[in-house]
KEFI-170576 format. One record per residue (C-alpha): residue number from 1; residue in three letters; x, y, z. Coordinates in steps of 0.25 Angstrom, whole numbers, padded with zeros to 4 digits, always signed. Layout:
<recs>
k; r; xx; yy; zz
NUM; ala; X; Y; Z .
...
</recs>
This chain:
<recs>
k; r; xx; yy; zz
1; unk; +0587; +0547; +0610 .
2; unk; +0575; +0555; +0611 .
3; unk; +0576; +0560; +0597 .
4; unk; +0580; +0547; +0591 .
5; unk; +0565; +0541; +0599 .
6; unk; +0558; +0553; +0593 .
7; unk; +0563; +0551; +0577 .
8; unk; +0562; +0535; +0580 .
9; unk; +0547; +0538; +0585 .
10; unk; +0545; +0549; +0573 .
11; unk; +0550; +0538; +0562 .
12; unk; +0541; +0527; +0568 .
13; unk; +0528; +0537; +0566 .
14; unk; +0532; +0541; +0552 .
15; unk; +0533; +0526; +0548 .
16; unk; +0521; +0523; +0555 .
17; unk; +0514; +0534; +0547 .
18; unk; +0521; +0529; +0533 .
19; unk; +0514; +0516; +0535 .
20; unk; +0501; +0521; +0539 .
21; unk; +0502; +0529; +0526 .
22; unk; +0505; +0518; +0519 .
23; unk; +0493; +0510; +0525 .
24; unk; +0484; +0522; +0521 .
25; unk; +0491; +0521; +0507 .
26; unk; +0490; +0505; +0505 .
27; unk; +0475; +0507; +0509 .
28; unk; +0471; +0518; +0500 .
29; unk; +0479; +0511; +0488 .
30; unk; +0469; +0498; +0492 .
31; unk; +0456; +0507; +0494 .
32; unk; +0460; +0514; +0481 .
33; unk; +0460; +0499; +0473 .
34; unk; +0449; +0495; +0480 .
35; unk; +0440; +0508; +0474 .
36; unk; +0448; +0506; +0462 .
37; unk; +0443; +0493; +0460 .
38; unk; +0433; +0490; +0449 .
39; unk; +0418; +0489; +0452 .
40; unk; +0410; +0484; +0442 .
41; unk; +0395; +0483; +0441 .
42; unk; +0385; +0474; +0432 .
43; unk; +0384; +0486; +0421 .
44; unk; +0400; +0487; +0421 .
45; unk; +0401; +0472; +0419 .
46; unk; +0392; +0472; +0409 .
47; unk; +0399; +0484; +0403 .
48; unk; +0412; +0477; +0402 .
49; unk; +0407; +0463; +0397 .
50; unk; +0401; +0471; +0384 .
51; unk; +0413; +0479; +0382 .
52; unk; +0421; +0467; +0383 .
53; unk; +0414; +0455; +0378 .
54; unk; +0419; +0449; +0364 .
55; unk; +0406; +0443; +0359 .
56; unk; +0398; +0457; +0361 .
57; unk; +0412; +0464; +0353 .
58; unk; +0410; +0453; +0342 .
59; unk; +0394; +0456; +0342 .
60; unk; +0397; +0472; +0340 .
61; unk; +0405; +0467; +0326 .
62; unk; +0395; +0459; +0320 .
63; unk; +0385; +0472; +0323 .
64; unk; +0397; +0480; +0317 .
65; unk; +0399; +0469; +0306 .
66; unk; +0381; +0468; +0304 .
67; unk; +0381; +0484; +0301 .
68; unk; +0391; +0485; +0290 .
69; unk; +0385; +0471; +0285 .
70; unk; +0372; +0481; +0283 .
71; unk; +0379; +0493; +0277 .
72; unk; +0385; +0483; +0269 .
73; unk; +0372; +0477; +0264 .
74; unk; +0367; +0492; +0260 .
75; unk; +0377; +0491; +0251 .
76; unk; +0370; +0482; +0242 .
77; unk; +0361; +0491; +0240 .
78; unk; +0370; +0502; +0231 .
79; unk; +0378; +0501; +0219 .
80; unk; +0391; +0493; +0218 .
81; unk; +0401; +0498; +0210 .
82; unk; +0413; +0489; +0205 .
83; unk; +0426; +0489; +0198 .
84; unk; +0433; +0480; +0191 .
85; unk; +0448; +0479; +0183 .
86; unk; +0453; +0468; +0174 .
87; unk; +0468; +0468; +0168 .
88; unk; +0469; +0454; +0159 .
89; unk; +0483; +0451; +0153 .
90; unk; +0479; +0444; +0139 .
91; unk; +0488; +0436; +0132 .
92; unk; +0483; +0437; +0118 .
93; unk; +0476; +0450; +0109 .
94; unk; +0463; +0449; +0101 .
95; unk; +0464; +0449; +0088 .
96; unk; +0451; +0448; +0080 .
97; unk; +0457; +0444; +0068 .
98; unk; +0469; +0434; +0067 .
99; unk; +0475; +0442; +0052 .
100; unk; +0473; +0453; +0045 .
101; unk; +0459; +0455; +0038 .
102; unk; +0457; +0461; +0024 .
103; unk; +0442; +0466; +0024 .
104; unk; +0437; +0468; +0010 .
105; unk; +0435; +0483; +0004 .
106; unk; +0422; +0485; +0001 .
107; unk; +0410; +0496; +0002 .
108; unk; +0396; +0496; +0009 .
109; unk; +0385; +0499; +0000 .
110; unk; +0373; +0510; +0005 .
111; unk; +0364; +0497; +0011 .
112; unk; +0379; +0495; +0021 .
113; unk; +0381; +0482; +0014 .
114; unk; +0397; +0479; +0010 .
115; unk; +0399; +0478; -0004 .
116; unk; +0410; +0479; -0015 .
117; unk; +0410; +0490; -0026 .
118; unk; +0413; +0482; -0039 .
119; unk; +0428; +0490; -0038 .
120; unk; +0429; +0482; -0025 .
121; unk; +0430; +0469; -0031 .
122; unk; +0441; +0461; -0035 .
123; unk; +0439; +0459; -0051 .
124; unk; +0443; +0446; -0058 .
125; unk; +0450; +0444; -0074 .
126; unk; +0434; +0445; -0078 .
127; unk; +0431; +0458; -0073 .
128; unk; +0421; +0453; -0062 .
129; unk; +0423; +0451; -0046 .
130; unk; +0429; +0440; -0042 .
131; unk; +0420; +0433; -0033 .
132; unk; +0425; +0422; -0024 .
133; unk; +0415; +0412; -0015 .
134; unk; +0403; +0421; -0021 .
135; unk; +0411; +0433; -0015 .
136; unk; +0417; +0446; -0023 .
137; unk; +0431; +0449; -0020 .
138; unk; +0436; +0463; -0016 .
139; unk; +0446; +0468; -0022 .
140; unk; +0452; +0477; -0007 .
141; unk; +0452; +0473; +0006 .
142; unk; +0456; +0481; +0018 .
143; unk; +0465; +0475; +0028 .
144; unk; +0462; +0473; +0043 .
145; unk; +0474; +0469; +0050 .
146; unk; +0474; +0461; +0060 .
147; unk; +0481; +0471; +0072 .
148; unk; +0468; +0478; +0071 .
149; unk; +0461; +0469; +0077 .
150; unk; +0469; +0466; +0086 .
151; unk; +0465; +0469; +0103 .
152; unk; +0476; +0469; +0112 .
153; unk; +0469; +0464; +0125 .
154; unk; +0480; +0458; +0131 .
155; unk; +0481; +0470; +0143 .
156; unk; +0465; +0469; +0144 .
157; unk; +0459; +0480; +0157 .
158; unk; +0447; +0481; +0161 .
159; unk; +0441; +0491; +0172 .
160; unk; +0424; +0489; +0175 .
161; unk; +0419; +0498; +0186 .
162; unk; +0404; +0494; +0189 .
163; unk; +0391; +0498; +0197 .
164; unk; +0381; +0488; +0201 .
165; unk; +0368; +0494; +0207 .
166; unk; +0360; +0484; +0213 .
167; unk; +0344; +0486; +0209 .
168; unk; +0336; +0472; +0214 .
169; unk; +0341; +0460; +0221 .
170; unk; +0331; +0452; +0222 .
171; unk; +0329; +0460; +0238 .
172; unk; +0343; +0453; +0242 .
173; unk; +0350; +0466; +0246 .
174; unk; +0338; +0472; +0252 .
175; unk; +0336; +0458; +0261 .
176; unk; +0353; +0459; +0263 .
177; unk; +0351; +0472; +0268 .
178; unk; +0341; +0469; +0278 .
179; unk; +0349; +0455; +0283 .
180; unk; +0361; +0465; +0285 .
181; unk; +0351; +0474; +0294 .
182; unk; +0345; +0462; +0301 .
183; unk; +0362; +0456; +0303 .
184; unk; +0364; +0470; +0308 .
185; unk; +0352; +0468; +0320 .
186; unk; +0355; +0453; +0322 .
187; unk; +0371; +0458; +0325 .
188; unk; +0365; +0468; +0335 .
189; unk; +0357; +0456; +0342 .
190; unk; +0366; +0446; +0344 .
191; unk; +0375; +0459; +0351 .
192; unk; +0363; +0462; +0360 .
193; unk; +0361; +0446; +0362 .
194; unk; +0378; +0445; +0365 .
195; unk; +0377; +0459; +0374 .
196; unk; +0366; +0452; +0383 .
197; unk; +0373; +0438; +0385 .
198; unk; +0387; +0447; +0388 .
199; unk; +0378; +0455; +0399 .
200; unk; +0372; +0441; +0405 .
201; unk; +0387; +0436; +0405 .
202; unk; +0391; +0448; +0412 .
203; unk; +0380; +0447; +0423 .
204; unk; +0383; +0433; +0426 .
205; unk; +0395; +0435; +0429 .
206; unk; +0394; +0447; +0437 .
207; unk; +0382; +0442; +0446 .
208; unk; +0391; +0428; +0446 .
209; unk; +0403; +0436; +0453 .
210; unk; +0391; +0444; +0462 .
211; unk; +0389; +0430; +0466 .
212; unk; +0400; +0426; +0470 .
213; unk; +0405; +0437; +0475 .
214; unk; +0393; +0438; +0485 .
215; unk; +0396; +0422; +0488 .
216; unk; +0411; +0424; +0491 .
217; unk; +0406; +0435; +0503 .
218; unk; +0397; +0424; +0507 .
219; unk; +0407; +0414; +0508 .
220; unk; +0417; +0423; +0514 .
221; unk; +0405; +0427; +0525 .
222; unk; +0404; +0412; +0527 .
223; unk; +0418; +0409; +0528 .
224; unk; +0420; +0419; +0538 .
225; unk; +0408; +0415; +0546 .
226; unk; +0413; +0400; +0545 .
227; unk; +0426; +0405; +0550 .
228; unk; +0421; +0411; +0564 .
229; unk; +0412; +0400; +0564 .
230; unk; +0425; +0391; +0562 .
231; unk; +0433; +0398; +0575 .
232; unk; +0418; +0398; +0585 .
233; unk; +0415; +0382; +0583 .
234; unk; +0432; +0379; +0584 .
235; unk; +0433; +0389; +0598 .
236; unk; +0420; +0383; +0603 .
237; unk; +0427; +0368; +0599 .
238; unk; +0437; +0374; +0608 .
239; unk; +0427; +0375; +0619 .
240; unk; +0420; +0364; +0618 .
241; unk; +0408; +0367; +0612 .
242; unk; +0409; +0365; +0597 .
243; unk; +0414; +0350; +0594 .
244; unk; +0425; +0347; +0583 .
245; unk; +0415; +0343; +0573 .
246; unk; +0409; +0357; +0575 .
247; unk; +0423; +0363; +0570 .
248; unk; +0424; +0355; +0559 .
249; unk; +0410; +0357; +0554 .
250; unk; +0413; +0373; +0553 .
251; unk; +0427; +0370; +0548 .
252; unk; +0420; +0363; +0536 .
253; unk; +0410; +0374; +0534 .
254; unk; +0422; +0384; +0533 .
255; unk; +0430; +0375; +0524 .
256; unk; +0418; +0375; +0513 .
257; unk; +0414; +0389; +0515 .
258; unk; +0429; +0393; +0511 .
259; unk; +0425; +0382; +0499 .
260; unk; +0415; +0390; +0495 .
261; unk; +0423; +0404; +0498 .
262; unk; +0433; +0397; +0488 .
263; unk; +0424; +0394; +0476 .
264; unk; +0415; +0407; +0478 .
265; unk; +0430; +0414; +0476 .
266; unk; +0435; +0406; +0464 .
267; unk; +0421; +0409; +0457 .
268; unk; +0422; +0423; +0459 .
269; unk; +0436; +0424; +0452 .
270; unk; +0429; +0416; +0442 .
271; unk; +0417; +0425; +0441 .
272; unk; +0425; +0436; +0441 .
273; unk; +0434; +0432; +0429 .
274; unk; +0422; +0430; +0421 .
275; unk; +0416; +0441; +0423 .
276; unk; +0428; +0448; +0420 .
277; unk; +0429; +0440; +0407 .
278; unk; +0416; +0445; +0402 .
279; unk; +0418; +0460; +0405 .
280; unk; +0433; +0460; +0400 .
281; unk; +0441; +0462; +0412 .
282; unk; +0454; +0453; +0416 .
283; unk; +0449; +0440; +0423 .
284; unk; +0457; +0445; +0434 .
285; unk; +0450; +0457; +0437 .
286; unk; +0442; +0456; +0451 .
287; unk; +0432; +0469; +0450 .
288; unk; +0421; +0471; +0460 .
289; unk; +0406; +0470; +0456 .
290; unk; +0395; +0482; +0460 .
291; unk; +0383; +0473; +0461 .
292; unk; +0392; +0464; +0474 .
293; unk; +0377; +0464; +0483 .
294; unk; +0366; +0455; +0476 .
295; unk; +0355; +0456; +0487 .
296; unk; +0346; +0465; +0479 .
297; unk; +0335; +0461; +0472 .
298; unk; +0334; +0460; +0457 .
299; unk; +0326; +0469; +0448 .
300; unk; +0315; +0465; +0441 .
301; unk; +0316; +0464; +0427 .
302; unk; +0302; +0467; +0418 .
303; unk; +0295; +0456; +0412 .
304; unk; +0295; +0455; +0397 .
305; unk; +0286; +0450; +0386 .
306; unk; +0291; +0439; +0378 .
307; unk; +0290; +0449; +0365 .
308; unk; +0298; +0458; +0373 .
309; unk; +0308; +0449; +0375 .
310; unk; +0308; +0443; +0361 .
311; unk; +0310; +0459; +0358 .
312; unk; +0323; +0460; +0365 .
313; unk; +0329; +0446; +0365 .
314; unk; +0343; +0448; +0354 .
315; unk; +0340; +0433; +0352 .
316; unk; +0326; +0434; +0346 .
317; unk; +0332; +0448; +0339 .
318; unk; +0344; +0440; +0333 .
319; unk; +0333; +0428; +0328 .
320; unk; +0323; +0438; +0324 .
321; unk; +0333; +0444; +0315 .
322; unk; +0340; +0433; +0310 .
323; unk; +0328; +0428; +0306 .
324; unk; +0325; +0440; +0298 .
325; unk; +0338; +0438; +0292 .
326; unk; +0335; +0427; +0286 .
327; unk; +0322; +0431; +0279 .
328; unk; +0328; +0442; +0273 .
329; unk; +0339; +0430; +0267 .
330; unk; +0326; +0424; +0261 .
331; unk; +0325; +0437; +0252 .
332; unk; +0338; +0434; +0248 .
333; unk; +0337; +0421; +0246 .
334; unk; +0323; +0426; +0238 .
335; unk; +0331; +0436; +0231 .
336; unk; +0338; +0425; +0222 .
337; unk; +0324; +0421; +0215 .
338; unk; +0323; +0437; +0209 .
339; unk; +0332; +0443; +0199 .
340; unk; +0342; +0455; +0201 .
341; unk; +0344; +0468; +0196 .
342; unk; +0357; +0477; +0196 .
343; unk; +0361; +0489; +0189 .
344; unk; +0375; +0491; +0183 .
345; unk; +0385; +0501; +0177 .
346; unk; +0398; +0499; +0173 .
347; unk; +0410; +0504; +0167 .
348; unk; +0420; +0495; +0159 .
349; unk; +0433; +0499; +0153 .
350; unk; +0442; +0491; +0147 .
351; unk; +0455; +0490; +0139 .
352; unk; +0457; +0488; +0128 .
353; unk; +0443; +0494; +0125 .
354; unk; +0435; +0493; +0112 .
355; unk; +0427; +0504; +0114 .
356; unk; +0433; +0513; +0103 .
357; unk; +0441; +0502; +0094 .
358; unk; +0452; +0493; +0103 .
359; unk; +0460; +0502; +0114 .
360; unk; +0469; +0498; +0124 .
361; unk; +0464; +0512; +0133 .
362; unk; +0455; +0509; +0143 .
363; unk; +0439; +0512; +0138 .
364; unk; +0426; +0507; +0144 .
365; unk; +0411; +0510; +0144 .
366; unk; +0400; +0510; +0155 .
367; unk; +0387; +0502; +0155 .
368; unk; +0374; +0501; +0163 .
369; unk; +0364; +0490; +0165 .
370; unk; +0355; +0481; +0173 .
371; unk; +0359; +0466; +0177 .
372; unk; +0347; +0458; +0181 .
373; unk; +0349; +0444; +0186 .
374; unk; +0338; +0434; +0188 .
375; unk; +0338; +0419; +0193 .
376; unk; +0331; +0409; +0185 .
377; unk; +0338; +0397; +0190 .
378; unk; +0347; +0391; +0200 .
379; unk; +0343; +0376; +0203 .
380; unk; +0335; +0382; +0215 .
381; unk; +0344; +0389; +0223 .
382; unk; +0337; +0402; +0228 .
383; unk; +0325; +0393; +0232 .
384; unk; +0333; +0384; +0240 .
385; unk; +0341; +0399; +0247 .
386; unk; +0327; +0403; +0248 .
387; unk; +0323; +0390; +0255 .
388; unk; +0335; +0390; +0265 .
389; unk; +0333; +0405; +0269 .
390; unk; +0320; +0402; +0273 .
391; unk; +0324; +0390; +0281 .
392; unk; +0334; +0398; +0288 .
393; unk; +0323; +0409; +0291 .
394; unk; +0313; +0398; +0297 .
395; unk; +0326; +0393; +0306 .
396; unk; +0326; +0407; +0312 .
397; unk; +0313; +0408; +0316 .
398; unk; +0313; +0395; +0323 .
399; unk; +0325; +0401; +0330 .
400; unk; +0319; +0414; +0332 .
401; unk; +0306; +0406; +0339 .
402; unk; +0316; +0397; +0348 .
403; unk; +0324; +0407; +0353 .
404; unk; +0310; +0414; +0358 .
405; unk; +0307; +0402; +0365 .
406; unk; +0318; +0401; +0370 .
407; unk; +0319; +0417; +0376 .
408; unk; +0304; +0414; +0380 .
409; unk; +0310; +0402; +0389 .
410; unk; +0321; +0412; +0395 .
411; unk; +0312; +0420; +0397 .
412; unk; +0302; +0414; +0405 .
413; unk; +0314; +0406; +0414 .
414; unk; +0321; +0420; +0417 .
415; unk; +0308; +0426; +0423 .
416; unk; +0305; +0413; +0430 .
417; unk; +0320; +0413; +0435 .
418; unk; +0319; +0428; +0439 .
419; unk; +0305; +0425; +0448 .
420; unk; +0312; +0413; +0453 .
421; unk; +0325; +0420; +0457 .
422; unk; +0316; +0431; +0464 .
423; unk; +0310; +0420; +0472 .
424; unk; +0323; +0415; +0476 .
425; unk; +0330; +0428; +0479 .
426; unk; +0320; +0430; +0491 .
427; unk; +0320; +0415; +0496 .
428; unk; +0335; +0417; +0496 .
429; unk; +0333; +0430; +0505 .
430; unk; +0325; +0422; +0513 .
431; unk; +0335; +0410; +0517 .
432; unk; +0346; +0419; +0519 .
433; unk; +0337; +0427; +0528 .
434; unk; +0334; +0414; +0536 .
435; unk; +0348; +0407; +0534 .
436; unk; +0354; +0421; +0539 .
437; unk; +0343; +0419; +0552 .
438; unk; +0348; +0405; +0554 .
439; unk; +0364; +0407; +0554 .
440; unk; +0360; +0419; +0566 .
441; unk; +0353; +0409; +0572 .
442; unk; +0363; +0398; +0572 .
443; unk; +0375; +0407; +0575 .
444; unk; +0369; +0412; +0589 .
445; unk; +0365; +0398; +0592 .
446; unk; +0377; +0394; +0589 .
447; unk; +0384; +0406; +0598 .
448; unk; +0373; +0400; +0608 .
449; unk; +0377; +0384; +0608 .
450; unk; +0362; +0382; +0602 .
451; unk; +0366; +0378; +0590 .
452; unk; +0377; +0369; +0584 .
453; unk; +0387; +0372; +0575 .
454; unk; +0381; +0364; +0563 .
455; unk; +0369; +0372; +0562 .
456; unk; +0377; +0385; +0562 .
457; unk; +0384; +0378; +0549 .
458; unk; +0370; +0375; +0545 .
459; unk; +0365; +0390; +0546 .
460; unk; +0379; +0395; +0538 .
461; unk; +0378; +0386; +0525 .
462; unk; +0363; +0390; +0526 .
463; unk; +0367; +0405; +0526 .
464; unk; +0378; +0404; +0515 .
465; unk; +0367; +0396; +0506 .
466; unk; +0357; +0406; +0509 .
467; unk; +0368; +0417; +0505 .
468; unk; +0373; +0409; +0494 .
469; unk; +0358; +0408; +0489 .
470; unk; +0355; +0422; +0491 .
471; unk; +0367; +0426; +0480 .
472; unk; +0364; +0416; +0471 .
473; unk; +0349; +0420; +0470 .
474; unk; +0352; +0436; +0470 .
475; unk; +0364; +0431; +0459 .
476; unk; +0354; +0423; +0451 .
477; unk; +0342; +0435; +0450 .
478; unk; +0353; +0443; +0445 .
479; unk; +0355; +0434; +0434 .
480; unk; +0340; +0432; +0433 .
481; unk; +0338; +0445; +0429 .
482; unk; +0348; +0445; +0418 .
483; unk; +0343; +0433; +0413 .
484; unk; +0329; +0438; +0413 .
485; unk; +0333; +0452; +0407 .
486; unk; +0341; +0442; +0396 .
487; unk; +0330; +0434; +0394 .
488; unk; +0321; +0448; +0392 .
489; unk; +0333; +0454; +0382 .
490; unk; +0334; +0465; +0391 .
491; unk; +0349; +0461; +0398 .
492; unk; +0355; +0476; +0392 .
493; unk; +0366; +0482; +0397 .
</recs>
């Protein structure tokens, strides 16, 4: 019996340590996922926003696309050389005459005039020459049949290879070439422009989920505290010194706060699924943020010049150049009042070739000139282009001018936000201070009897607004400084 206690006694401790081990197991498995679990900060955010977002993908091609539409342009510039085949299937030949000829035989005199030797005539009964319509008659003729004359060009080829060498243009391809550069810079602008709105999105969301997720340890504080509160006013119902109405107004209280933890949870889901949106992750993905702990103050950003600003801003950049863009299309338009001049060389080869009597080989000859091509009239048309390019040009600048207004006003209301917000941070500082003094107050007077349970409602919902104001105000000079450094076109990541 004794053995049997000891083996029972040594199995019980061996099972007790194979759980332990597995608690000890369980625990660094969960400690493991927890370190495993992905931290990200602002610059990560920002990181995977730009590695992920589709409009800034789309705004890399069109730079891509801009640069060859450059090196294309350059192009113009060179020679082009071209080649060109014909085959034609005819139905019919050429023939220059449509019988036999007889030409007549006669001599050509030192002066290289023709003429008939008197033995070359045709002598009538008399003796003399016959003459008929005031014309002598030879006497020989030579005959010219009509196969001779005859061109088969019923398989008719023909193989051109050409150079064309551009030598003015009226400054069209210079002014192309210089719209392909300035295409090239505006391409680069409205990347930078579509990279700051991307890092603006990104930090919305990101100090949105700060927010809330300082909000949802609030309202967890709260309903916690309501809680307790809940079970002192219903024990001291109990006893006879709280009344029912007592009860009931801290039962209300806790069912709004858990209201309140409610939304403050659902707009956290929400907050993190956009934000998960906008860097590329699954919406379902839950990661913890770095920046957690807002109570810090907020750098100062430099002030800037308005020429500064107008420097920096990708808006007046993109304007500026667009702008220029369409002053270089008034040269082109300009261009089709002046003439052209090209250069060309060619090689033509043909068969059947005439070159060396008719031949059905293949034979050709090359040639060299200059084209020159000059308007002289076209009912108006250049001057109306030219008219219309201007007008486009003047529509620019107009734009060009609001959109500084425009940055001016942003300007102006982002610094006057930013001093605004550092005025509120510190009042907000302040009525927690005194909204954190008041709850201490009211909880030992209510501890005491002194004060009645309605005022220690009071001083809660004054602390959870004071606390509530506290994050938003942080939140919000957070985002005053992006705006601002937007505003100055120094938001760079």
């Amino acid at each position: 019996m004794k053995l049997d206690y000891k083996n029972e006694k040594v199995m019980k401790r061996i099972t007790e340590c194979k759980s332990g081990l597995s608690l000890v197991i369980v625990l660094l498995s969960f400690m493991s996922q927890l370190d495993a679990q992905e931290v990200l900060s602002l610059e990560d955010c920002r990181r995977l926003a730009i590695e992920n977002n589709k409009k800034l993908k789309i705004a890399d091609e069109e730079v891509k696309a801009s640069e060859a539409q450059k090196a294309e342009a350059f192009t113009k510039y060179l020679p082009s050389i071209d080649a060109m085949g014909v085959y034609l299937r005819n139905q019919k030949e050429i023939n220059l005459l449509a019988d036999d000829a007889h030409l007549p035989v006669g001599s050509i005199s030192s002066d290289g005039n023709f003429t008939f030797r008197p033995d070359q005539l045709m002598v009538g009964s008399d003796g003399k020459p016959v003459m008929v319509n005031g014309q002598y008659v030879p006497k020989d003729y030579a005959l010219l049949p009509k196969e001779a004359m005859t061109v088969d060009e019923r398989n008719l080829g023909i193989v051109q290879v050409g150079l064309t060498q551009p030598i003015y243009m009226g400054g069209k391809i210079r002014a192309y070439n210089q719209i392909a550069g300035l295409s090239e810079r505006l391409a680069k602008s409205k990347r930078s422009q579509e990279l700051q709105n991307v890092i603006l999105s990104t930090d919305e969301a990101y100090w949105q989920i700060i927010s809330l997720v300082n909000r949802k340890k609030l309202a967890d504080k709260y309903v916690e505290t309501l809680t307790k509160f809940v079970h002192d006013v219903e024990l001291m119902h109990v006893t006879g010194v709280a009344t029912k109405a007592d009860v009931l107004s801290v039962r209300v209280k806790l069912n709004e706060g858990e209201m309140v933890q409610t939304k403050v949870d659902n707009g956290l889901s929400l907050s993190r699924m956009l934000l998960n949106q906008i860097c590329g992750l699954p919406t379902d993905t839950i990661v913890m943020l770095k920046e957690e702990v807002v109570d810090t103050d907020v750098d100062e950003v430099p002030t800037e010049s308005l020429e500064q600003v107008y420097s920096r801003r990708p808006e007046v950049a993109s304007l500026q150049l667009a702008t220029d863009i369409y002053k270089k299309k008034e040269k082109i338009a300009l261009s089709e009042y002046l003439p052209t001049i090209a250069l060309t060389a060619n090689y033509l080869s043909s068969t059947p070739s005439f070159f060396d009597g008719v031949s059905t080989k293949f034979d050709g000859m090359w040639s060299v000139g200059i084209g020159i091509k000059a308007p002289i009239f076209h009912w108006g048309a250049s001057r109306k282009s030219l008219r219309g390019a201007k007008a486009q040009t003047n529509a620019m600048n107009y734009k060009l001018q609001e959109a500084k207004e425009q940055i001016e006003l942003q300007v102006n209301q982002s610094e006057f936000k930013m001093k605004e917000v550092t005025k509120k941070l510190a009042m907000a500082r302040k009525n927690l201070e005194r909204a954190e003094e008041n709850l201490k107050f009211a909880n030992l007077g209510f501890k005491e009897g002194t004060i009645p349970v309605l005022n220690v409602l009071e001083a809660q919902t004054a602390w959870l607004t004071a606390n509530s104001e506290l994050i938003d105000t942080q939140i919000e000079a957070r985002l005053c400084k992006v705006y601002l450094e937007r505003a100055y076109g120094t938001l760079e990541f």
